[in-house]
N, C-alpha and C positions, 0 to 999 in steps of 0.2 A: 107730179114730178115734172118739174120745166128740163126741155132738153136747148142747151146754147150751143152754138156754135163758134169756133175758131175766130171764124171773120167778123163775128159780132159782140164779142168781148172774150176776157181770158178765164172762165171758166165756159171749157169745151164741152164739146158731146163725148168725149174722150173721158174723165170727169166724174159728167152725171152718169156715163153707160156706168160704169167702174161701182160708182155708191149705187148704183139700181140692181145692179149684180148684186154686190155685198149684201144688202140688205133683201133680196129675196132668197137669201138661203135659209132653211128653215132652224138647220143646226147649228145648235153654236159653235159646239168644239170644230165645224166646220167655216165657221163666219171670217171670210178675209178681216185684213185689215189695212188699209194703205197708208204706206211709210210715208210718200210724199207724192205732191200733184203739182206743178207747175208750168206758166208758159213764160217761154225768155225768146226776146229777138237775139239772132246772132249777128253782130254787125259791128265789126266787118269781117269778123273770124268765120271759118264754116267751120271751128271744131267748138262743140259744146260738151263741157266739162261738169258733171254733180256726184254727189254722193248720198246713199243711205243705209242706214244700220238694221241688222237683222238682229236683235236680242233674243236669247235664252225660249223656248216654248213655240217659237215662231219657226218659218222657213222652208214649210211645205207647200210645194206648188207657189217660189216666188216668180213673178212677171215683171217684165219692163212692159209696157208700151208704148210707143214714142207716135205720135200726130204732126207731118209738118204739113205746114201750109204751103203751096206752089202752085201757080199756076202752071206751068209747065211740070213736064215729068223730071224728076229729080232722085237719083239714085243717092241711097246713105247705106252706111257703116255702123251697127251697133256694137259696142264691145263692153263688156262687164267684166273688171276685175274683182277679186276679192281672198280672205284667209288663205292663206297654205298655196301661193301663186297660181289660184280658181281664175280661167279666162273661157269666156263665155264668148262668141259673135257670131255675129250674120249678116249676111249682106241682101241689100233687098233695093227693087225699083218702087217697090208700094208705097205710099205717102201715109200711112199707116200699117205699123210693124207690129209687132210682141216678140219679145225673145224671153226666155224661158231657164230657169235653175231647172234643171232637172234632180226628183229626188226629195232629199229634206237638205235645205242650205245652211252652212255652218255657221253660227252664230261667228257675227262679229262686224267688220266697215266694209263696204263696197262702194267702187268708185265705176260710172257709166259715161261713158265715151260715145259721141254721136258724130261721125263725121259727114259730112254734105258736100255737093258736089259746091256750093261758094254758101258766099254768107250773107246776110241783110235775109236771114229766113227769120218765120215764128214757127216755134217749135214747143210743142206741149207732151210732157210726158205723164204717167200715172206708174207707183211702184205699190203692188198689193201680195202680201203675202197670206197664207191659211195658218193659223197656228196647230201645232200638235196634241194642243190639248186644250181646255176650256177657260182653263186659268190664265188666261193674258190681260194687259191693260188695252182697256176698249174707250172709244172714245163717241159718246153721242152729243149732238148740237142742235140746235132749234132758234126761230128768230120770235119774236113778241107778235109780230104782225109781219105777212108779207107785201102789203099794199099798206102806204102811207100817205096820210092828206095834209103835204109840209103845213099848209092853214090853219091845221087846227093845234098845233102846238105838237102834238104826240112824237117821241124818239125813240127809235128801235132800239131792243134791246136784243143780246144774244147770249142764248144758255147754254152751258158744254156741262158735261155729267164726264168727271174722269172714272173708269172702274176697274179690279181688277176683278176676275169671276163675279163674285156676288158683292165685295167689299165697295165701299168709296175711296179712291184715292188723295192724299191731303198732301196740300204743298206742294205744289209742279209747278210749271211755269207753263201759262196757255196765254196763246196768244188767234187774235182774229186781223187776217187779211182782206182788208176791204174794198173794191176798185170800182169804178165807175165804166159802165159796159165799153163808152166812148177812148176811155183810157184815160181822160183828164186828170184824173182825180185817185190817190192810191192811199192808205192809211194802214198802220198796225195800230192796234188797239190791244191791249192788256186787260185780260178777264181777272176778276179776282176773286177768292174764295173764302173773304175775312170777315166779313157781316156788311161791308161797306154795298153803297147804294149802288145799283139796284140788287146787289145781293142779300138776301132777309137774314140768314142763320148761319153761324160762321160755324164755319168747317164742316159743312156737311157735305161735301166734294162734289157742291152747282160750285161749276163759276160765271160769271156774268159781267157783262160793261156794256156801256151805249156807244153806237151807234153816230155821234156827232153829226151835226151840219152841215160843217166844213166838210166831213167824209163821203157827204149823198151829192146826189145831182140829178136832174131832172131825167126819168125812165128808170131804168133796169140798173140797179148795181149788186155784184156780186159776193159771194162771202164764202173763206176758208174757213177754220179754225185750225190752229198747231197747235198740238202739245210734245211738250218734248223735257225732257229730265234727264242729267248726267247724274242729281246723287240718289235716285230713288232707287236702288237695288240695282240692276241692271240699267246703264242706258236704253231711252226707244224714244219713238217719235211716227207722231201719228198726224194725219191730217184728215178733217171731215169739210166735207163739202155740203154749204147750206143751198136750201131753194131760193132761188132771185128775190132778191127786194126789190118794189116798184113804187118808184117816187112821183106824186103828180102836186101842181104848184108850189114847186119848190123855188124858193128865194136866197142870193148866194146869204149868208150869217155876218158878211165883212159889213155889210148897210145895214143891220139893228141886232144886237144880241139880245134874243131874249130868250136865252138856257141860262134858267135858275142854277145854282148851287144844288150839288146831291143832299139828299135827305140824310141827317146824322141818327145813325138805329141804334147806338148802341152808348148810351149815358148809364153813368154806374156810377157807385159809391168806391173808391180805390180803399179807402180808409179812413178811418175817425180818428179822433185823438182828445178824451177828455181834459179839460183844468179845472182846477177851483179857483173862485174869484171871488172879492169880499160879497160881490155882489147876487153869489149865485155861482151856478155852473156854467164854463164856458167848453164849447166844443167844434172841433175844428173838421169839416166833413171835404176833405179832398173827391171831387168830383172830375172823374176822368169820360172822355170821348176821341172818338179817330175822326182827325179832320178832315173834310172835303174838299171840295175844288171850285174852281171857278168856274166851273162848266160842267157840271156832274161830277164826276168822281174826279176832273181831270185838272190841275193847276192847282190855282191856288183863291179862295174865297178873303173878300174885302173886310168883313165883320162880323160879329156874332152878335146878337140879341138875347140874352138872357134876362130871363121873367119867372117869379115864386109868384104862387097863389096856396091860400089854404082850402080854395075848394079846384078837385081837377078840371071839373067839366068848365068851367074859365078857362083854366087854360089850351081844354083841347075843342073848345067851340067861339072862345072869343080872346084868342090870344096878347092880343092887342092893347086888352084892357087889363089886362092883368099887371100887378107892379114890376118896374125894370130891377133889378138885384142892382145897390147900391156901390160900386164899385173901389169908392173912393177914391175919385178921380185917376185910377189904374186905366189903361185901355189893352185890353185883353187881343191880341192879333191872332189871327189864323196863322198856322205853318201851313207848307204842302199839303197836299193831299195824302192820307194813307200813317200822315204822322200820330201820333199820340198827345192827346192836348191835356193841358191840368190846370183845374180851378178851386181854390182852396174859399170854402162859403164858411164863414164864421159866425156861429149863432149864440148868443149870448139870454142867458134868462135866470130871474129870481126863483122860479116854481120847479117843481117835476116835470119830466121830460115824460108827458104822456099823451100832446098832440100831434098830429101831421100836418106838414106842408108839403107842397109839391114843386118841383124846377124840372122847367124845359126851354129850349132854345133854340134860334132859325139860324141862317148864314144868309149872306148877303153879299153879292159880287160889288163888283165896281159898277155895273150899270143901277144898279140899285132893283138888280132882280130877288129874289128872297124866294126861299124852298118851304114845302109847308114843315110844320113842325118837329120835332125829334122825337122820341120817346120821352114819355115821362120819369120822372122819379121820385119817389117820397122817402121824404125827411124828415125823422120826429123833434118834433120841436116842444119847448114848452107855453103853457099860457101868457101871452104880455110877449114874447121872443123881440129879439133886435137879430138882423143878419145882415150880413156884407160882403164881399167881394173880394177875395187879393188873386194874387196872381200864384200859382199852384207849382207844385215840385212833386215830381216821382221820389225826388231824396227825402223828402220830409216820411216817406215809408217804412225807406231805415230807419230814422230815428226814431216813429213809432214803435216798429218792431223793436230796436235797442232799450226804449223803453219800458215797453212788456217784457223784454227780457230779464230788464234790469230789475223791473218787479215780482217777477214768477224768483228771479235768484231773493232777491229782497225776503220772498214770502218762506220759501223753502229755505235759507237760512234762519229764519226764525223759526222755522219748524223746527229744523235741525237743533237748533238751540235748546230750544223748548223742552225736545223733544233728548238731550244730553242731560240736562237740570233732573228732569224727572227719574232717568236712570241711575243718576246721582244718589238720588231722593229714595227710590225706594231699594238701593243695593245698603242705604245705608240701616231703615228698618228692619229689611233681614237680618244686617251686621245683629241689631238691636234684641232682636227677638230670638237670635241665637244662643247671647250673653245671658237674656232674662231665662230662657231654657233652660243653660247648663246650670247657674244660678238654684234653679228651682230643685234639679236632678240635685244636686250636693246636697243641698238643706234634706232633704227625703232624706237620701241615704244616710246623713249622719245622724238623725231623727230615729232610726233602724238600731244602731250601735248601741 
């Protein structure tokens, strides 16, 4: 555990004391959790103004603590509003305070008021509360590496674990605040939890994002995470405080880009769509992926490379040499980052459809940097095959499915049919075999007389 200081960048000892507590408690139902940690210059104002929320399960034993920095001795004002006209203060000369809920605090917003004797101060607070019971959303974070050798290429990454009790949480909004010890340098970065790069498995509630270039700088930089959600059941918002990152030959990124595009994980088959054609079967295989960036997950990427082999190990050991997918003079563009992209491959053949090929694909920024490969995928193809390239539509999905539908009615009307004919059919040999019965019953009987 690195402990920092106030005057040496803005995650304090105020901070790491707070996560060092939290995380030596043994119990959980007893494990804080902190709402928010931050440091603000006040200048030119000496009142500084924030808020945070105490949702449902939480609010046992909450604390403010507030850290100013002064050289001189400096008396401040703490005051906590909150629910049902709750006013909490203290007055204090110490340059380091806590003021205190007493109790269990009632779910809902609270607003904290710091007043100072002037302003042009830094002032850093931390809000932690205990929850009541075990069952709360928790928030863990971790970095890929804490020491980084900008030379050799490698980019940090960061992992946040949302939970509630035992569960994963899916769908929140997390984000990471990144700052340069010096202060130069500040960045929010967006974690994601969709399968996108450097995330592996979508929705398993890791979120993860890099770290950028532009974001680091030579020494110590520091790292929050926030999570925070207004539609997940209850509002909350939590913040986790990572151990320093330590950058050494670092180079600013404005003099040579060389961050690849993020890797694309997740190529899949959206849908098929057979025809007949005089010449054989034709089939039309929409292939979908989530775009990347121009810098990892972030922007926007210059081009795509897409290449079929019928053997895999081409294409995941010599990709290069494997065929380009023939386009027909289409040029396929990357969207944003995060969007959903669609390529419609057209394979055409006289035989049965009982071989495989395979398709994968790189991205490539404007510097003409390129990411390694994508996932693979196999495509049954048949002997002799022709395939090509257009340009792809999620609508072509409807009218797949309109089409199946329009077949399953097709089919089931002819059952239905079929299936009326035959009842036709055999109400009428009943009719038949009733006639030849009474028929038979008459002749007997008059046979009798």
């Amino acid at each position: 555990m690195h402990f920092t200081y106030l005057e040496t960048g803005s995650v304090s000892f105020i901070a790491v004391f707070g996560e060092l507590i939290t995380n030596d408690v043994t119990s959980y139902s007893s494990h804080s959790a902190v709402l928010a940690s931050e440091r603000i210059t006040t200048n030119p104002s000496n009142i500084l103004n924030f808020g945070f929320s105490i949702e449902n399960d939480l609010g046992k034993d909450t604390s403010v603590t507030v850290l100013l920095q002064s050289l001189n001795s400096s008396s401040m004002q703490l005051r906590i509003s909150g629910p049902n006209n709750y006013i909490e203060a203290l007055n204090t000369t110490e340059k380091t305070a806590t003021i205190m809920i007493p109790g269990i605090a009632q779910a809902g917003d609270y607003e904290m008021t710091i007043t100072m004797e002037r302003g042009g101060q830094s002032v850093e607070y931390l809000v932690k509360s205990t929850p009541t019971n075990y069952d709360i959303l928790k928030i863990s974070a971790t970095l890929s590496a804490t020491k980084i050798d900008f030379s050799s290429g490698e980019i940090p990454i960061i992992f946040a674990e949302i939970t509630k009790g035992f569960s994963s949480v899916l769908n929140v909004n997390v984000t990471a605040r990144v700052e340069t010890a010096n202060g130069s340098r500040a960045c929010d970065i967006s974690l994601y939890g969709k399968g996108m790069d450097p995330d592996g498995i979508d929705n398993d509630g890791i979120y993860s994002g890099y770290i950028l270039p532009h974001c680091l700088y030579e020494g110590r930089v520091n790292t929050k995470v926030y999570d925070k959600s207004e539609v997940y059941e209850d509002a909350f918002q939590r913040v986790k405080v990572l151990e320093d990152l330590y950058i050494k030959n670092y180079v600013d990124p404005d003099q040579n880009d060389t961050v690849p595009p993020g890797r694309i994980l997740d190529v899949d088959i959206h849908h098929i769509v057979k025809q007949n054609s005089p010449s054989g079967e034709s089939r039309n295989f929409t292939i979908s992926w989530t775009a990347t960036g121009d810098d990892k997950n972030v922007g926007q990427a210059s081009a795509y490379i897409l290449r079929i082999s019928d053997d895999f190990e081409t294409l995941l050991n010599d990709f290069d040499s494997a065929v380009l997918l023939d386009m027909k003079n289409i040029s396929l563009s990357p969207q944003t980052s995060s969007r959903k992209e669609a390529l419609k491959i057209v394979v055409d053949a006289e035989q049965s459809y009982t071989g495989t090929t395979f398709f994968a694909l790189k991205a490539v920024d404007e510097a003409g940097n390129v990411r390694e490969i994508s996932n693979i995928l196999s495509i049954v193809v048949a002997k002799g095959y022709r395939a090509f390239g257009e340009r792809g539509s999620f609508d072509d999905d409807v009218k797949a499915k309109e089409e199946d539908n329009m077949m399953i009615y097709v089919i089931i009307g002819a059952l239905g049919g079929g299936l009326a004919l035959l009842l036709i059919f055999i109400t009428i040999l009943l009719c038949r075999k009733r006639q030849f019965k009474k028929a038979d019953d008459t002749n007997i009987h008059m046979g009798r007389i």
